[in-house]
C-alpha positions as semicolon CSV with decimal commas, in nm:
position;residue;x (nm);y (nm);z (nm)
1;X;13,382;10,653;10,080
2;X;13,374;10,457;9,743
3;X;13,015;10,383;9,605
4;X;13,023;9,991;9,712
5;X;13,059;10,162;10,068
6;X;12,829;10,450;10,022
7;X;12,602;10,195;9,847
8;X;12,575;9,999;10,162
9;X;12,576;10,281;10,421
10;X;12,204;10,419;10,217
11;X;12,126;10,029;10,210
12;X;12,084;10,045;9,857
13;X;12,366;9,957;9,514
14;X;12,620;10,136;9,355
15;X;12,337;10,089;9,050
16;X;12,103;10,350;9,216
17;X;12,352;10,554;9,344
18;X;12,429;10,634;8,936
19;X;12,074;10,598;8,883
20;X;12,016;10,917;9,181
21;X;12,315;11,123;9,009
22;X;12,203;11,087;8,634
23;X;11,860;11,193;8,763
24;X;11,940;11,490;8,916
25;X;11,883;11,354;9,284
26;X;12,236;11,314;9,364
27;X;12,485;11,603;9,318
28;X;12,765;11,410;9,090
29;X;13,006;11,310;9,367
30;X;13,401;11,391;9,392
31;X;13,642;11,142;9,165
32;X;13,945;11,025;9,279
33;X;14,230;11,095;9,020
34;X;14,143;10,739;8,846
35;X;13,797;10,828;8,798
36;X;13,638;10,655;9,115
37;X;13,314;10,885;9,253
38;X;13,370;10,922;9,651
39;X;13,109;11,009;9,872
40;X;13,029;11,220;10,217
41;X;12,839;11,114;10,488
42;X;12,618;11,392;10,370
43;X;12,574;11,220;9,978
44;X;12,445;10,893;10,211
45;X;12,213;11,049;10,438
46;X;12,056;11,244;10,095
47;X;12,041;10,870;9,937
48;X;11,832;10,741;10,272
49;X;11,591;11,053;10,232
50;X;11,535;10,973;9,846
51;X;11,496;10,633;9,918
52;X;11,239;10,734;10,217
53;X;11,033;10,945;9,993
54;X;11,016;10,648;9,701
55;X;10,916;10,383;9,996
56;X;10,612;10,647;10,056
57;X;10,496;10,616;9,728
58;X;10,660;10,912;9,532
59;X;10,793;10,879;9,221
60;X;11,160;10,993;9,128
61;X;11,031;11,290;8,916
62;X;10,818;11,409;9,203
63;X;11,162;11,382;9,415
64;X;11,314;11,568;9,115
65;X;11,083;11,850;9,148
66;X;11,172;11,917;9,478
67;X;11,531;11,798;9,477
68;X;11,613;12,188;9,621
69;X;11,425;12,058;9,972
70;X;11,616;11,753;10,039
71;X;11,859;11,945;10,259
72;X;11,616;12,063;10,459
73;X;11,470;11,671;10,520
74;X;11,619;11,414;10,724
75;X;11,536;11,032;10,761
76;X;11,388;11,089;11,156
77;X;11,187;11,362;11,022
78;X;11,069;11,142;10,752
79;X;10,954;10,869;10,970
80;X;10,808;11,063;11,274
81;X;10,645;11,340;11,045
82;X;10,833;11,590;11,236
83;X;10,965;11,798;10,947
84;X;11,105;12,133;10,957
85;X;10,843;12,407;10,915
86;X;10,812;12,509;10,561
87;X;10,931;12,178;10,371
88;X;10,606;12,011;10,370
89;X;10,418;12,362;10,237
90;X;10,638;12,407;9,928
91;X;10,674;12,016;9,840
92;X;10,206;12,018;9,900
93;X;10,139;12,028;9,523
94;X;10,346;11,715;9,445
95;X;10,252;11,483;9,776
96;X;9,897;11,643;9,722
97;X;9,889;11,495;9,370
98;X;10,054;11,196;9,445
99;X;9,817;11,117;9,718
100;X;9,532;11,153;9,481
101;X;9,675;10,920;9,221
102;X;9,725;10,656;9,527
103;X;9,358;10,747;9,631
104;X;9,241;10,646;9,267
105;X;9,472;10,337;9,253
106;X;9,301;10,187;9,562
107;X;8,978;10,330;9,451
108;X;9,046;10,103;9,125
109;X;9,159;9,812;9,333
110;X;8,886;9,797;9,564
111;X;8,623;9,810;9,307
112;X;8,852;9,506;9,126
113;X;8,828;9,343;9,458
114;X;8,445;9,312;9,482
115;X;8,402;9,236;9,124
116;X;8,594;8,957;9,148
117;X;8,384;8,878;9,522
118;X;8,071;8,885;9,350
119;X;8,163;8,670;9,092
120;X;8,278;8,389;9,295
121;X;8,071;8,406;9,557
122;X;8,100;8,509;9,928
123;X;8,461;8,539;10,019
124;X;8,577;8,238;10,269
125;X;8,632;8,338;10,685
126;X;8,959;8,334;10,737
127;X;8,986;8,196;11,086
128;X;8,735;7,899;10,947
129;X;9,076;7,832;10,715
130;X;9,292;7,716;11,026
131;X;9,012;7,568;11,264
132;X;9,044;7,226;11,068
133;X;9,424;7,192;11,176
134;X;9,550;7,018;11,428
């Protein structure tokens, strides 16, 4: 399929398709004798997983790093955890250390969260914000 098509089958655009392939996430695809890059079933289900592992917070160089263990990764797996033995063991260093950046960014947002509590006071109820309508 062309890379509108393939575009829309990931649920992504032609844009990140290029993006994947220039970044090493996407194997560059076949061309047609014009030039036109055509893509296999298996190019979209890779461009789901990618997008899968950026929704959960990775980064595409952390995706790069383990671009050899996308085969082995498929969207169901992603979603219910049930990954093939071995995948999530070689790809622990990178979740592990994005985890820990995520734990600091919360860490960082919470603390923003009750500076900004105690400066203006006790924070409203939320149900008390709807009891007044009618």
């Amino acid at each position: 399929m062309r890379i509108g098509d393939a575009a829309a089958a990931a649920g992504t655009t032609p844009r990140a398709l290029r993006l994947y392939e220039q970044r090493g996430l996407l194997p560059p695809p076949v061309r047609t004798p014009t030039g036109q890059r055509i893509y296999s079933p298996e190019d979209v289900v890779r461009v789901r997983v990618v997008r899968e592992l950026l929704a959960l917070g990775l980064t595409i160089e952390d995706v790069r790093a383990r671009v050899d263990r996308l085969p082995l990764l498929d969207e169901e797996a992603l979603r219910t955890g049930q990954v093939q033995e071995g995948v999530c063991a070689q790809a622990s260093p990178v979740v592990s250390r994005r985890i820990a950046v995520l734990d600091e960014e919360i860490a960082r947002l919470t603390h923003l969260r009750d500076e900004l509590t105690a400066r203006s006071g006790p924070r409203p109820d939320p149900k008390g914000l709807t009891a007044g309508r009618g």
